[in-house]
MARLODREN-284712 format. One record per residue (C-alpha): residue number from 1; x, y, z; residue in one letter. Coordinates in steps of 0.1 Angstrom, whole numbers, plus 5000, padded with zeros to 4 digits. Layout:
// residues N
<atom><lovex>NUM</lovex><X>X</X><Y>Y</Y><Z>Z</Z><guba>A</guba></atom>
...
END
This chain:
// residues 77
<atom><lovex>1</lovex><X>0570</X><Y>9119</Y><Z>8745</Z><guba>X</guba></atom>
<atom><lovex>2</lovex><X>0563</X><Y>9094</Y><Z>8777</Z><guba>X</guba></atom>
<atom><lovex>3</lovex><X>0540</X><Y>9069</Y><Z>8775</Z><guba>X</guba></atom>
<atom><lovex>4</lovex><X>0526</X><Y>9081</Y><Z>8736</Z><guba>X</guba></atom>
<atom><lovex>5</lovex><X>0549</X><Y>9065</Y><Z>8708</Z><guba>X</guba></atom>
<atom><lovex>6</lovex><X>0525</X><Y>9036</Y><Z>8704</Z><guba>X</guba></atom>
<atom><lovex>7</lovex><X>0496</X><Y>9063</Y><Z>8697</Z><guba>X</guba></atom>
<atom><lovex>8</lovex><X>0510</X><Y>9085</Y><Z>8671</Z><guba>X</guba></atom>
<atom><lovex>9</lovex><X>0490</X><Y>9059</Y><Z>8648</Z><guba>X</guba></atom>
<atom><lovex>10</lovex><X>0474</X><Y>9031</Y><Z>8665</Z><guba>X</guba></atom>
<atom><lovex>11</lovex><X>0462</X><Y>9009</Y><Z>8639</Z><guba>X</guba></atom>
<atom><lovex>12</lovex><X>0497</X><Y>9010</Y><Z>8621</Z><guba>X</guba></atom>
<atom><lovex>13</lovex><X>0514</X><Y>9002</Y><Z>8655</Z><guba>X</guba></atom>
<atom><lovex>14</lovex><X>0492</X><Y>8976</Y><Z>8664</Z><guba>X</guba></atom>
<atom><lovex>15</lovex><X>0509</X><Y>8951</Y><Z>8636</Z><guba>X</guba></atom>
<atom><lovex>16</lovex><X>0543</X><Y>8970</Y><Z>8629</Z><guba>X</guba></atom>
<atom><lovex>17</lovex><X>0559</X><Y>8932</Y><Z>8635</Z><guba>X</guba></atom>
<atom><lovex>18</lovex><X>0539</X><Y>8918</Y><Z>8603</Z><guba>X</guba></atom>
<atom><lovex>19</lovex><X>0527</X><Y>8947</Y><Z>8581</Z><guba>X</guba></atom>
<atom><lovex>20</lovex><X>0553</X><Y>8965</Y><Z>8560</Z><guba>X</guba></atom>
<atom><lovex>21</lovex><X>0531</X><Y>8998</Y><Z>8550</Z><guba>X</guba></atom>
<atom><lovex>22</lovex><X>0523</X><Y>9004</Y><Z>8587</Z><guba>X</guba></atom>
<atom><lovex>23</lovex><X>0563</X><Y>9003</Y><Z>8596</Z><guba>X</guba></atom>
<atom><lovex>24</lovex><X>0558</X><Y>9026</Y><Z>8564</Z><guba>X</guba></atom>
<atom><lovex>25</lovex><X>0536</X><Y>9047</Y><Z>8578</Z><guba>X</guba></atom>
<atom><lovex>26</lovex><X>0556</X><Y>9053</Y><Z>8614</Z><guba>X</guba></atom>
<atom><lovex>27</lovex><X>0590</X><Y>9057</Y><Z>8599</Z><guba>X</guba></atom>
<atom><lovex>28</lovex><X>0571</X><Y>9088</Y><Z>8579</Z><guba>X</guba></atom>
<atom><lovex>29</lovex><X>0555</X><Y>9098</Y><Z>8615</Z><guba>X</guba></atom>
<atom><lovex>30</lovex><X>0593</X><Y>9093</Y><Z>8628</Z><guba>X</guba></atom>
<atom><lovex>31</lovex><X>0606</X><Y>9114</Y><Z>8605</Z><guba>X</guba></atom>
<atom><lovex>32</lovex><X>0587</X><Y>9143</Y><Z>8605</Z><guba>X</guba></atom>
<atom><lovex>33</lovex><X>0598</X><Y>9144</Y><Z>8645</Z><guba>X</guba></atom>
<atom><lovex>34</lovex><X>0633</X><Y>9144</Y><Z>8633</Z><guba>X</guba></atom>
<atom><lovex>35</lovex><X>0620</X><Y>9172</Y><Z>8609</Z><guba>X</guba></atom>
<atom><lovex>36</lovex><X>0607</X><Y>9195</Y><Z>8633</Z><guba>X</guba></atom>
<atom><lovex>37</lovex><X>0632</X><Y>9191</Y><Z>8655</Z><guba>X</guba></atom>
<atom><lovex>38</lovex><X>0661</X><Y>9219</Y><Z>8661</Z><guba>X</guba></atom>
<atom><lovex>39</lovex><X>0693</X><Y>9213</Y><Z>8652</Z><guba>X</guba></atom>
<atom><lovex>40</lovex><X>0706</X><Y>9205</Y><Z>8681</Z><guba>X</guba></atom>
<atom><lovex>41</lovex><X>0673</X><Y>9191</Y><Z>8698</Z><guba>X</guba></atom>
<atom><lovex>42</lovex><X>0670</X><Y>9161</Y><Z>8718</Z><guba>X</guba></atom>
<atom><lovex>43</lovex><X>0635</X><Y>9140</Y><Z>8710</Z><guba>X</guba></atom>
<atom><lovex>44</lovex><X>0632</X><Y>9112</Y><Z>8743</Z><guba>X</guba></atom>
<atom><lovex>45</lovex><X>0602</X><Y>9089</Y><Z>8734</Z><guba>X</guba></atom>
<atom><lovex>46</lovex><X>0591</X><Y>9064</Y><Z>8756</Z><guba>X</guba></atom>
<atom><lovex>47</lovex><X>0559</X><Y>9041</Y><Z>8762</Z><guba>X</guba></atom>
<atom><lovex>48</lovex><X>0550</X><Y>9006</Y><Z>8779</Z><guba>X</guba></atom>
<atom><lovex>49</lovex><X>0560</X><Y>8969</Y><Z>8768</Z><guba>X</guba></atom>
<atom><lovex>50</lovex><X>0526</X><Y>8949</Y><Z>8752</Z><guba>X</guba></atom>
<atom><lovex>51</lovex><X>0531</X><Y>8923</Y><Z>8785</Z><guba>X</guba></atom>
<atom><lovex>52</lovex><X>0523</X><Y>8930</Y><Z>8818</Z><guba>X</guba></atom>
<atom><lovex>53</lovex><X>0511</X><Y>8903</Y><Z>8845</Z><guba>X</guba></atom>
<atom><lovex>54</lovex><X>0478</X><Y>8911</Y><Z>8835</Z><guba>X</guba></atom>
<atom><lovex>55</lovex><X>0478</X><Y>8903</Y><Z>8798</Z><guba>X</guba></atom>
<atom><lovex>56</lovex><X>0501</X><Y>8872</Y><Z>8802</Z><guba>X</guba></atom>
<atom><lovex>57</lovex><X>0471</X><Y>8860</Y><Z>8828</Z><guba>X</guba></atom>
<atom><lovex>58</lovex><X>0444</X><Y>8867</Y><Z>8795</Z><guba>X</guba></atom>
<atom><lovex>59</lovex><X>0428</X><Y>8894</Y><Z>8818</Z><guba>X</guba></atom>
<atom><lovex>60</lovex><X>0427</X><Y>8929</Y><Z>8824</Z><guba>X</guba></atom>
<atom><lovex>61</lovex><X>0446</X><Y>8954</Y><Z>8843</Z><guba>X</guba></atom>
<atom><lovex>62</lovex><X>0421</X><Y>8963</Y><Z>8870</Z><guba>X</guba></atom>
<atom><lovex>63</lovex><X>0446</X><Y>8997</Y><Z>8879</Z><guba>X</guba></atom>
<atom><lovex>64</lovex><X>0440</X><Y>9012</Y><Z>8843</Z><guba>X</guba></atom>
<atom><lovex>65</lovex><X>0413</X><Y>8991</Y><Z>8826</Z><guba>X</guba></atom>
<atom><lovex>66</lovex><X>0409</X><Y>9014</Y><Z>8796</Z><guba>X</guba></atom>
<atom><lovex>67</lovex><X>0447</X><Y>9005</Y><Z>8783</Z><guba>X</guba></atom>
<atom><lovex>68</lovex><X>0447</X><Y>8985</Y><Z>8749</Z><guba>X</guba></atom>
<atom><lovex>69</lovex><X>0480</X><Y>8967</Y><Z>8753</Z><guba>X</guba></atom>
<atom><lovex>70</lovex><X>0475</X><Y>8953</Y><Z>8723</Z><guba>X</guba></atom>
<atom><lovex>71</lovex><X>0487</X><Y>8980</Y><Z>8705</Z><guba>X</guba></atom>
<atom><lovex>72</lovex><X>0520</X><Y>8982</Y><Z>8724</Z><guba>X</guba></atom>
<atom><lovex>73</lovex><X>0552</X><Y>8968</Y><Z>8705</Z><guba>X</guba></atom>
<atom><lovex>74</lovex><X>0580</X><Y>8956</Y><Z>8726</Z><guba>X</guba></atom>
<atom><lovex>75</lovex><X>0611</X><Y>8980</Y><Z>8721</Z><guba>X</guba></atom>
<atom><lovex>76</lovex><X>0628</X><Y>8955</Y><Z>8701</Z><guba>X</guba></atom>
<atom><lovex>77</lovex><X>0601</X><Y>8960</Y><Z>8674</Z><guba>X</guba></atom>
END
């Protein structure tokens, strides 16, 4: 799953760090992945840190404009 854990529900990822039915709401997500997976499957998830260059400067990335780092939790979170 590269680059699309922070958009299997992007209004409950947006404030995991403060909101305790959206972690809620992603452990469920998380654990239906653990459900359908076989028994001896491997799941690899992966996506992008909420600060880049560009958001630390208050602007946008002008290589991929469209991306709402907002919604992107640091992989501590």
């Amino acid at each position: 799953m590269h680059s699309s854990i922070n958009h299997l529900d992007e209004l409950a990822c947006k404030d995991l760090h403060r909101n305790n039915k959206s972690r809620v709401n992603y452990m469920n997500l998380v654990r239906k992945l653990y459900d359908i997976t076989n028994n001896n499957g491997i799941v690899l998830i992966s996506d992008c840190t909420r600060y880049t260059i560009w958001s630390l400067l208050g602007l946008k990335n002008p290589l991929s404009p469209s991306i709402n780092y907002e919604i992107h939790q640091s992989p501590k979170t």
